[in-house]
MIDRENFI-430068 format. One record per residue (C-alpha): x, y, z; residue in three letters. Coordinates in Angstrom, 1 decimal. Example, Ala and Ser with C-alpha at 12.3 -4.5 7.8 and 13.67 -1.06 7.14 Angstrom:
2
@xx->12.3 yy->-4.5 zz->7.8 aa->ALA
@xx->13.7 yy->-1.1 zz->7.1 aa->SER
//
This chain:
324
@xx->20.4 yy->-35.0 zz->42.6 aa->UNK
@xx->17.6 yy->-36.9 zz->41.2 aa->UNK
@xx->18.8 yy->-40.2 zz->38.6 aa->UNK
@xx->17.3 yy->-39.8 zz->35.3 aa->UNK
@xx->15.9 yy->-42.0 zz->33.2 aa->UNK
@xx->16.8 yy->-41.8 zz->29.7 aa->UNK
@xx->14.5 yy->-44.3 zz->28.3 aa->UNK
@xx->11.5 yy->-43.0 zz->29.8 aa->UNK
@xx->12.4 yy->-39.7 zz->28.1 aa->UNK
@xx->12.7 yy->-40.8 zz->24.8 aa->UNK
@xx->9.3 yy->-43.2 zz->25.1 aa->UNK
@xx->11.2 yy->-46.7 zz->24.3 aa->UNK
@xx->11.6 yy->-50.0 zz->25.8 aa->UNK
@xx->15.9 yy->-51.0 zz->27.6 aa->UNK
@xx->16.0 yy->-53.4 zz->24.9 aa->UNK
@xx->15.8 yy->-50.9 zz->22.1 aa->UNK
@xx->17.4 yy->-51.2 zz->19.2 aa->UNK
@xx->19.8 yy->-47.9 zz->18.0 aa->UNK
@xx->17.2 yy->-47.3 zz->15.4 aa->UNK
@xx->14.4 yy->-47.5 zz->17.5 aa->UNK
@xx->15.8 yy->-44.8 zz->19.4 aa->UNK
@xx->16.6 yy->-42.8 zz->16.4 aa->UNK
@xx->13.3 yy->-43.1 zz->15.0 aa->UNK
@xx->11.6 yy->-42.1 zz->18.6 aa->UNK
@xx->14.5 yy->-39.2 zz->18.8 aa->UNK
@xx->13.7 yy->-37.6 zz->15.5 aa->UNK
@xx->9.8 yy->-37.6 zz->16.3 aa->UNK
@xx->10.0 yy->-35.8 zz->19.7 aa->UNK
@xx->12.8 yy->-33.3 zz->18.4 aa->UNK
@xx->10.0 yy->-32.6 zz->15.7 aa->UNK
@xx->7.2 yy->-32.2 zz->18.3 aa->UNK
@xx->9.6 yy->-29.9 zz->20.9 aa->UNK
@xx->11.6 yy->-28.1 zz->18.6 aa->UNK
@xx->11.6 yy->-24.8 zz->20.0 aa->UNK
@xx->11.4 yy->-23.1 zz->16.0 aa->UNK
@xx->8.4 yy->-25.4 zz->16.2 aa->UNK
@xx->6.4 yy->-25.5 zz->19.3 aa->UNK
@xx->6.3 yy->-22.1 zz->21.4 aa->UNK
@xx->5.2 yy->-23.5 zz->24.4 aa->UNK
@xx->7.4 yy->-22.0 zz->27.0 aa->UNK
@xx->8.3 yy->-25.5 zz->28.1 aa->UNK
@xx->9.2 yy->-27.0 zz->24.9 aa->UNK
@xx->12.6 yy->-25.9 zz->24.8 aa->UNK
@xx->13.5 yy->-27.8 zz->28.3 aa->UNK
@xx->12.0 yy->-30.7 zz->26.7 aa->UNK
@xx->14.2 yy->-30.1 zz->23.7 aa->UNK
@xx->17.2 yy->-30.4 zz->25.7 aa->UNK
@xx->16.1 yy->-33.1 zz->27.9 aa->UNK
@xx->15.1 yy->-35.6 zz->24.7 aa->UNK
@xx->18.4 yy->-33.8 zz->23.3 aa->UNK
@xx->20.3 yy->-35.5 zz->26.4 aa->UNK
@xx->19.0 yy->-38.9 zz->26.3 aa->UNK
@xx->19.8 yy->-39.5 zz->22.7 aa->UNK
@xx->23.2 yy->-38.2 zz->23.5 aa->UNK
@xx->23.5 yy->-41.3 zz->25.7 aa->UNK
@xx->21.4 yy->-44.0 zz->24.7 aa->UNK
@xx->22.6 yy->-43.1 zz->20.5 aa->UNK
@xx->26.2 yy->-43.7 zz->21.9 aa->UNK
@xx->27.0 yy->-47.2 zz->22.5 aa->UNK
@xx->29.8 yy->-46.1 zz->25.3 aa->UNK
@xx->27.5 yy->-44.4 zz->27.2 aa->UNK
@xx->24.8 yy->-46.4 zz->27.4 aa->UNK
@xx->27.0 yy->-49.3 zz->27.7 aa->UNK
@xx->28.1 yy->-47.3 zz->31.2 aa->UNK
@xx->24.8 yy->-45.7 zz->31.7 aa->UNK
@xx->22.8 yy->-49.3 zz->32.0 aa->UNK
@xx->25.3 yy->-50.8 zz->34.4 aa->UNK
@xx->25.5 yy->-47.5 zz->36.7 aa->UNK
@xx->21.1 yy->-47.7 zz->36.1 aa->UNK
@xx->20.3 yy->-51.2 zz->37.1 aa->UNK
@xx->19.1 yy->-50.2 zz->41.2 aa->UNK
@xx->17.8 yy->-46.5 zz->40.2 aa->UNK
@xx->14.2 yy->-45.4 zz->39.1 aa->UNK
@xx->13.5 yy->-42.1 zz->37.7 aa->UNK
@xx->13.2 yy->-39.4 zz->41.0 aa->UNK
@xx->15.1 yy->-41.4 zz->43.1 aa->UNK
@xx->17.9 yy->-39.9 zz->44.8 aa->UNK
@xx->21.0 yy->-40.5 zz->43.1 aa->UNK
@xx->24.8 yy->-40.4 zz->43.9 aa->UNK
@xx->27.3 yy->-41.8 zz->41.5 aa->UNK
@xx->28.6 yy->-44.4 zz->43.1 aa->UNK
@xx->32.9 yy->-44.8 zz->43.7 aa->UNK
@xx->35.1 yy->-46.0 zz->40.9 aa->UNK
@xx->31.5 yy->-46.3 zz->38.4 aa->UNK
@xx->33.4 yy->-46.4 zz->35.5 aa->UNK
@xx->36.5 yy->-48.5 zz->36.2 aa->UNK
@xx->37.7 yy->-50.4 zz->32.8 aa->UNK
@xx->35.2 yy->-48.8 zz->30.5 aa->UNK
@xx->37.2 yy->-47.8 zz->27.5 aa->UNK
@xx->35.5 yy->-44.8 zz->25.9 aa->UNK
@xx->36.6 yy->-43.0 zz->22.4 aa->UNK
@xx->36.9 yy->-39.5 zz->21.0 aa->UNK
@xx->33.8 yy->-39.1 zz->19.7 aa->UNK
@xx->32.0 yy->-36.0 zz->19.4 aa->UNK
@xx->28.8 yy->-36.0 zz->21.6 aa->UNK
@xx->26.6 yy->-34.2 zz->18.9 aa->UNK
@xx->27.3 yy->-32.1 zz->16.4 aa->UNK
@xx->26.3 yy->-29.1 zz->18.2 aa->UNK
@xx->26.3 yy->-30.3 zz->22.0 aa->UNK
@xx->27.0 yy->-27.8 zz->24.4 aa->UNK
@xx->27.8 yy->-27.8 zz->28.3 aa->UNK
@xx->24.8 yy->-26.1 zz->29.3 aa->UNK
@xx->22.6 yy->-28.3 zz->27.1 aa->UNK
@xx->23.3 yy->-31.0 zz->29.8 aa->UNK
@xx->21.8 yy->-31.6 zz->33.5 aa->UNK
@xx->23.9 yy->-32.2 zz->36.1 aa->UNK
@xx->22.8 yy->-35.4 zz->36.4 aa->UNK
@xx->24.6 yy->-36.4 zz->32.7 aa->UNK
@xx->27.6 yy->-33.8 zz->33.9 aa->UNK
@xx->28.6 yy->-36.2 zz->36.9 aa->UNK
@xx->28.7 yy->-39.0 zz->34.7 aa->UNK
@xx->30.1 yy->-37.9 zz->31.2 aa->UNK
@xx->31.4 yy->-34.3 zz->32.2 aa->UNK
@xx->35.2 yy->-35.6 zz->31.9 aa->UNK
@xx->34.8 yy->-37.6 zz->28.5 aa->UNK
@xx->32.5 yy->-34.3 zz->26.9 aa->UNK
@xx->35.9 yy->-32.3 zz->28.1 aa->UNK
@xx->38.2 yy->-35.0 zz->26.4 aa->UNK
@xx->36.1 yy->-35.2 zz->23.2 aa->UNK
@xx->35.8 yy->-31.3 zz->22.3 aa->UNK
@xx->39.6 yy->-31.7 zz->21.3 aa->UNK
@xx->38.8 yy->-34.6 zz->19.3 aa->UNK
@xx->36.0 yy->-32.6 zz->17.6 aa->UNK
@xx->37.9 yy->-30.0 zz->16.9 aa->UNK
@xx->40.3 yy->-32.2 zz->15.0 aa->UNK
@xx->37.8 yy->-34.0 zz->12.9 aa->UNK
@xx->37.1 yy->-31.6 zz->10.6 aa->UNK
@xx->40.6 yy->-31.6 zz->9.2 aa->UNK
@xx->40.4 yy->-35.7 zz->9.2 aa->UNK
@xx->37.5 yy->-36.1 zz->7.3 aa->UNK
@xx->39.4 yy->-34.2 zz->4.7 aa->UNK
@xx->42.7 yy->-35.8 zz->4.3 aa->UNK
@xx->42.8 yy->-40.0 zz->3.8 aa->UNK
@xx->45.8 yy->-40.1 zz->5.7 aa->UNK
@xx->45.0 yy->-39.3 zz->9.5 aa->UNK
@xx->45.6 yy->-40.8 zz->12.8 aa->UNK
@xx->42.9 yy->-42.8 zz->14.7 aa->UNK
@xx->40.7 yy->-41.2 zz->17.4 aa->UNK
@xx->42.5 yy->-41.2 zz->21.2 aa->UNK
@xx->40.5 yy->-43.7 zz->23.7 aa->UNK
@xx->40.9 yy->-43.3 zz->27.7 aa->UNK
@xx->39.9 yy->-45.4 zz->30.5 aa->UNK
@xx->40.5 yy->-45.6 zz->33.8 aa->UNK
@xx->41.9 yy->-48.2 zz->36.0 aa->UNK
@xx->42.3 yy->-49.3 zz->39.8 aa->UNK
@xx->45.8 yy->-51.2 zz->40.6 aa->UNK
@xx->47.4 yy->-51.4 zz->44.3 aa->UNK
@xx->48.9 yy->-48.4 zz->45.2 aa->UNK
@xx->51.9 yy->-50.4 zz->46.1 aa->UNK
@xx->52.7 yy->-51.2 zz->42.6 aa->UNK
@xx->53.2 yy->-47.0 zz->42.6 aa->UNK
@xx->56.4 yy->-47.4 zz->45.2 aa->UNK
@xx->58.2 yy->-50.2 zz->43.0 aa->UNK
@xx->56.3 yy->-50.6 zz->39.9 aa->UNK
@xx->55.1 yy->-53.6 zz->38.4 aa->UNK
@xx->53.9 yy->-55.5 zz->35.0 aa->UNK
@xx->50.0 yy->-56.5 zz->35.3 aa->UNK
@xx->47.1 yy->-57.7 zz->33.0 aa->UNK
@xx->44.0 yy->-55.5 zz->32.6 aa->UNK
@xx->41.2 yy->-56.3 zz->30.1 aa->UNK
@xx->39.4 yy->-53.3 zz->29.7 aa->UNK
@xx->35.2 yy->-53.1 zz->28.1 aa->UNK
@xx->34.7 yy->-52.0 zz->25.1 aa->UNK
@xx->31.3 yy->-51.1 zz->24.6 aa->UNK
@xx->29.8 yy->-51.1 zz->20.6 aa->UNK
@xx->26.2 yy->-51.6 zz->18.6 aa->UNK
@xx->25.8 yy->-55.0 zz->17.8 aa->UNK
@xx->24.3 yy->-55.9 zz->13.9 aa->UNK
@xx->20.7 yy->-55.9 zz->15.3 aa->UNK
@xx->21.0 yy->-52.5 zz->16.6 aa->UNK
@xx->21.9 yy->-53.4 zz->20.7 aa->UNK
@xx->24.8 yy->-52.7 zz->22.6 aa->UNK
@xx->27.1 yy->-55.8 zz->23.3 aa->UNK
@xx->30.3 yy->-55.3 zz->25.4 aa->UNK
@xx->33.5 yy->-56.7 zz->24.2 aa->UNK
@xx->36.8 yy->-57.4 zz->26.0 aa->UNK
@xx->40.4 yy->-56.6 zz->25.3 aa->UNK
@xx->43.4 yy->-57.4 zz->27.3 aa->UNK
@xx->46.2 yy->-55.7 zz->27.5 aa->UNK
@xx->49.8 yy->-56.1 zz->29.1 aa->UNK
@xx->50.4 yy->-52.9 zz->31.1 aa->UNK
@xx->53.7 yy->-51.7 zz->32.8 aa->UNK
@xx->53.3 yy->-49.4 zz->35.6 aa->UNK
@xx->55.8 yy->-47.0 zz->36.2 aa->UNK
@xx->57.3 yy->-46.7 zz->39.3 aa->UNK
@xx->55.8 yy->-43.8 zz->41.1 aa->UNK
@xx->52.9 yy->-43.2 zz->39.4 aa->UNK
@xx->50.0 yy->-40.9 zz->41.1 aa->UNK
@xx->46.6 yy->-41.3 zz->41.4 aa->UNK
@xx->44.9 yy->-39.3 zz->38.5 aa->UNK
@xx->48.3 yy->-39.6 zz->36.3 aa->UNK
@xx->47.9 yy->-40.5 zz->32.6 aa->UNK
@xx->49.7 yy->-43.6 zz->31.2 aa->UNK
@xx->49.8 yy->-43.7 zz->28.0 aa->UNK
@xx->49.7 yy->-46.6 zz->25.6 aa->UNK
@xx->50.9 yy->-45.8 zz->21.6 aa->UNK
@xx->49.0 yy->-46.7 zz->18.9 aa->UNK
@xx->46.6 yy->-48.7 zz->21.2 aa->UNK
@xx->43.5 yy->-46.2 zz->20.6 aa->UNK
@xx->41.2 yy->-46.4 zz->17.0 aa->UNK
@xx->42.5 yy->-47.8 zz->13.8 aa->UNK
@xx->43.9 yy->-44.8 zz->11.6 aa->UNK
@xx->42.5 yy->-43.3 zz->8.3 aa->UNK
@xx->43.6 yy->-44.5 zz->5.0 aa->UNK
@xx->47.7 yy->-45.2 zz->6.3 aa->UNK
@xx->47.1 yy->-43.2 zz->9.4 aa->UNK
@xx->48.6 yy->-44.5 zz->12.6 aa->UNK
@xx->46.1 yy->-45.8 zz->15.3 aa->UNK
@xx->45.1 yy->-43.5 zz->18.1 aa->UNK
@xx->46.4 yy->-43.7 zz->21.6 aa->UNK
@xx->44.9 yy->-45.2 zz->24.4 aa->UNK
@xx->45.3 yy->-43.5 zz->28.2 aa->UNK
@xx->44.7 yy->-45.3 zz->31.4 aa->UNK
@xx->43.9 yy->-42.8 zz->34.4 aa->UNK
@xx->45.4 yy->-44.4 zz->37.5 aa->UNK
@xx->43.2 yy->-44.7 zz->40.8 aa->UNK
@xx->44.4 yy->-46.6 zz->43.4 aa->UNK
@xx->42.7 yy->-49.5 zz->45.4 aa->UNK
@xx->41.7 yy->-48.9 zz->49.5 aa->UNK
@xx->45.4 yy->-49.9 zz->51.1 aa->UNK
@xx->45.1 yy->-52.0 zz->54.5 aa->UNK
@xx->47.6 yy->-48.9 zz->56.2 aa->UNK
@xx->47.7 yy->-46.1 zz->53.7 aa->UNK
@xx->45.9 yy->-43.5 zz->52.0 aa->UNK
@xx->47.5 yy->-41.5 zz->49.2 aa->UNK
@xx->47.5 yy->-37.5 zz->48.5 aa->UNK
@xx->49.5 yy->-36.6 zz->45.1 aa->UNK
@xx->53.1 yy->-38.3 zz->46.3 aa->UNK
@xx->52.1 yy->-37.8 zz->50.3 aa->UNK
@xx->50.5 yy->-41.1 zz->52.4 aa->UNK
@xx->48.7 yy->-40.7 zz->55.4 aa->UNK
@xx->48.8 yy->-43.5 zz->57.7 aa->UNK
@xx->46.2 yy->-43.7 zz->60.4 aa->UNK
@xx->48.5 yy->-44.8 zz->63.8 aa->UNK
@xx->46.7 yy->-46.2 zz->66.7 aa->UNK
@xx->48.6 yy->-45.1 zz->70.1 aa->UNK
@xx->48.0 yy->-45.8 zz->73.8 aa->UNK
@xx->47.6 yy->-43.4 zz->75.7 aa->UNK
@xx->50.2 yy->-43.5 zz->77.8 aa->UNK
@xx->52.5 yy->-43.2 zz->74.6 aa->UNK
@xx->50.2 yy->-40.7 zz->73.5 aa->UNK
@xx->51.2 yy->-38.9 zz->77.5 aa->UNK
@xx->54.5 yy->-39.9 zz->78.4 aa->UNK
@xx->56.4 yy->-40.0 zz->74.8 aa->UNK
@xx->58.3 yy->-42.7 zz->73.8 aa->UNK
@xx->59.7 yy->-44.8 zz->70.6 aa->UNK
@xx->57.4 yy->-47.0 zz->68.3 aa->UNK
@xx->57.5 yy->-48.7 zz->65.2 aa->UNK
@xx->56.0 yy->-47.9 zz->62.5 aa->UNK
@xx->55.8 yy->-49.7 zz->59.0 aa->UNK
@xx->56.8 yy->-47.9 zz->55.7 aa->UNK
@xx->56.6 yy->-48.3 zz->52.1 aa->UNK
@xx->60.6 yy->-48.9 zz->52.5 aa->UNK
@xx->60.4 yy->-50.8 zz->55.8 aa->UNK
@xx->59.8 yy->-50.5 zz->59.7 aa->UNK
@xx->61.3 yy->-47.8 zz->61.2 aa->UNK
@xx->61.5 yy->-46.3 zz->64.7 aa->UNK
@xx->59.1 yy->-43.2 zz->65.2 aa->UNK
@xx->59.3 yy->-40.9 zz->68.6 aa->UNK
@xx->56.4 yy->-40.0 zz->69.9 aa->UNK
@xx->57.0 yy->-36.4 zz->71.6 aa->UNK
@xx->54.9 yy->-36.4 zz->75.3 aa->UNK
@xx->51.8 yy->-34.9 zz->75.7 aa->UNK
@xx->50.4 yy->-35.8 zz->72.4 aa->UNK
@xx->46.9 yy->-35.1 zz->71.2 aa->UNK
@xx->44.3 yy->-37.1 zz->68.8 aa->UNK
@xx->44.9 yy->-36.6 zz->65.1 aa->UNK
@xx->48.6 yy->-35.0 zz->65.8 aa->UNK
@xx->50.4 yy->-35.5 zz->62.1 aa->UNK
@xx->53.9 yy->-37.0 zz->62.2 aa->UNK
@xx->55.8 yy->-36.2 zz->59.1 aa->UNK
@xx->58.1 yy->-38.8 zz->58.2 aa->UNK
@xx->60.2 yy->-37.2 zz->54.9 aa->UNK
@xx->60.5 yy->-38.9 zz->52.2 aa->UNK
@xx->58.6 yy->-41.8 zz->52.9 aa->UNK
@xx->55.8 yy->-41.3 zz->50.7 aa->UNK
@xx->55.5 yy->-42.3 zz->46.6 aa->UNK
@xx->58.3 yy->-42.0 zz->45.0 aa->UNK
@xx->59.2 yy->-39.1 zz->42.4 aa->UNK
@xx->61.7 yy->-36.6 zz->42.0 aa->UNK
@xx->61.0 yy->-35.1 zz->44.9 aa->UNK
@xx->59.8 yy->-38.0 zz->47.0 aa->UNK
@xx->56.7 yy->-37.4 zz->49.4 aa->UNK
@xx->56.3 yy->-37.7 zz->52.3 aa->UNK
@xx->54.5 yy->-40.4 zz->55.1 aa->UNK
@xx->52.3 yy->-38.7 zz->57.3 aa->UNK
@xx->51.7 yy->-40.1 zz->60.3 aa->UNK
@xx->48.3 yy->-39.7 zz->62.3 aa->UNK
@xx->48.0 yy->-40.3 zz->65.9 aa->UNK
@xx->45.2 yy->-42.1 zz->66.9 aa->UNK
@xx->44.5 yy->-42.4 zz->70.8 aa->UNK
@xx->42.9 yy->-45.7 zz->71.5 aa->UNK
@xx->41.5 yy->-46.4 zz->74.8 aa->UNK
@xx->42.1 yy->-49.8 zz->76.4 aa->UNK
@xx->38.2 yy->-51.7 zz->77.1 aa->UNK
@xx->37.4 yy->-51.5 zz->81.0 aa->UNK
@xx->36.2 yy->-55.2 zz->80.8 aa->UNK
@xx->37.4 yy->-56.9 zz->83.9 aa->UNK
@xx->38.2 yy->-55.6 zz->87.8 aa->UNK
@xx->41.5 yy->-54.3 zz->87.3 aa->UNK
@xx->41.1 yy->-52.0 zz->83.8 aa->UNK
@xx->37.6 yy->-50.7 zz->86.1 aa->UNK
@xx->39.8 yy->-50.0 zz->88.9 aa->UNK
@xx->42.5 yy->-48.8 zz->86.8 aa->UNK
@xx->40.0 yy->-45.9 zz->85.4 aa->UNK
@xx->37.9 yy->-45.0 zz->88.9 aa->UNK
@xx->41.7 yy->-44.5 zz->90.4 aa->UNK
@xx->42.4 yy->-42.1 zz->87.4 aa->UNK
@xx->38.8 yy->-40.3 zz->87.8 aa->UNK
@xx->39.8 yy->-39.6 zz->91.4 aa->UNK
@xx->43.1 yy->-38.7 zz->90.7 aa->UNK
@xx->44.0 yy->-37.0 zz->88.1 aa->UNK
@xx->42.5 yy->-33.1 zz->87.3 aa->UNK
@xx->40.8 yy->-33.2 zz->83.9 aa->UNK
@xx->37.8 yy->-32.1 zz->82.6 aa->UNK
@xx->37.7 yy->-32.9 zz->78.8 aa->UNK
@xx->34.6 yy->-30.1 zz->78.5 aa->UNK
@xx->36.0 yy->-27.2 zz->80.5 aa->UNK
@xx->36.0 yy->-25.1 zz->77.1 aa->UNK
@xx->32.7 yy->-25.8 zz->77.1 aa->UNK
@xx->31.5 yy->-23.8 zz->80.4 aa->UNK
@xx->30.7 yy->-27.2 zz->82.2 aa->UNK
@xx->31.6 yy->-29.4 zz->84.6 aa->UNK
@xx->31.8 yy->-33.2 zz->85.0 aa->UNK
//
């Protein structure tokens, strides 16, 4: 996937002010309008310039758009990168009055896919708002990164999220809230927490919107988590891995003892029940066997190995047709 670049497309400078935009918006919409210009390319254009003001109009996007852009050029080869959007805190807001999915690239559907999904129910509701005085603030989200061992216990932490908005002279400045946050014990990666009355300011004697974190969990030093299951990665010798035997083994809860049945193979899963995040029906801890192979880096480990060569009868490639 090829990164876009927005400003190009619209023909202004990063430092652009929103009516600069506008103003260079309206004029190519004019000149591309597909009711306008029958050029059989005109209506691609449409929704390409269509696209870029759907960003760089929106202060949220194009707060997250500029800091995911700083590296790329247009053409380049683009992935987005992990965890992009981490404390952005993004509104309801419609994305166009008429905005549809396929009037987007891929390119803007990897970025802003989840939020356009998250809006539509927001625009369906404005209608009705804009109509009575007394309505309830637009819903914000976000999404967050906290330990994933603040999921086995939970915990109290401090977050202070970006809230992107135009500025009086027309650029996007970035402030910061911070909020007190408890995190339920248990909580999965992708789960909702929801905060009351923490989204927009109501209408007239409306109550505010909500605000909802999305939970993603930081890289753990021994786990990695799957809905309520962890996987831990379990390096073996292989003469455990051979023979059998019992090992310890840490857990969210603890060490515990964990046999190792004989004749083990690489990657071999473990299940450990109940082990895993905890929820009304607890997960469970996966353990996966990895064989490690001690270093042959004096003259006993290299005699240790030519004895087993000559030895013992194994030929790691026989499904393969071949011999050693």
């Amino acid at each position: 996937m090829e990164y876009k670049d927005y400003y190009d497309i619209i023909g202004v400078e990063k430092t652009a002010t929103a009516d600069e935009i506008k103003k260079a918006y309206r004029k190519l919409a004019r000149k591309y309008h597909p009711d306008l210009n029958k050029d059989k390319e005109a209506e691609e254009k449409f929704k390409e310039i269509g696209e870029a003001n759907d960003v760089l109009s929106d202060p949220e996007k194009r707060a997250a758009y500029d800091e995911l852009g700083q590296n790329y050029q247009a053409g380049q080869d683009f992935r987005p990168p992990p965890n992009w959007d981490q404390d952005f805190e993004f509104s309801g807001r419609p994305s166009g009055p008429n905005a549809q999915p396929e009037d987007f690239s891929d390119f803007f559907e990897d970025l802003f896919a989840k939020a356009q999904r998250q809006q539509h129910g927001t625009q369906q509701q404005g209608g009705h708002r804009q109509a009575d005085f007394n309505a309830k603030g637009q819903d914000h989200h976000a999404r967050i990164i906290i330990d994933l061992d603040d999921s086995f216990t939970g915990a109290k932490r401090q977050i202070t999220l970006k809230v992107p908005e135009f500025a009086p002279d027309g650029h996007v400045q970035l402030k910061h809230r911070t909020l007190d946050v408890s995190i339920p014990k248990g909580v999965r990666e992708g789960q909702n927490i929801r905060l009351k009355k923490q989204g927009a300011p109501g209408y007239g004697k409306g109550e505010p919107g909500d605000l909802f974190l999305e939970i993603s969990f930081k890289p753990h030093k021994f786990y990695h988590a799957e809905g309520v299951d962890l996987y831990l990665d379990l390096p073996v010798t292989p003469w455990e891995a051979a023979l059998g035997g019992k090992i310890k083994v840490p857990t969210p809860g603890g060490v515990v003892d964990l046999n190792i049945p004989a004749n083990s193979k690489q990657g071999r899963k473990l299940r450990l029940k109940g082990r895993g995040i905890p929820a009304k029906v607890p997960g469970d801890l996966f353990v996966v066997l990895q064989i490690a192979l001690p270093p042959a880096n004096d003259e006993k480990a290299k005699e240790i190995y030519e004895t087993m060569a000559k030895e013992l009868d194994f030929n790691p490639r026989s499904h393969l047709g071949i011999g050693l």
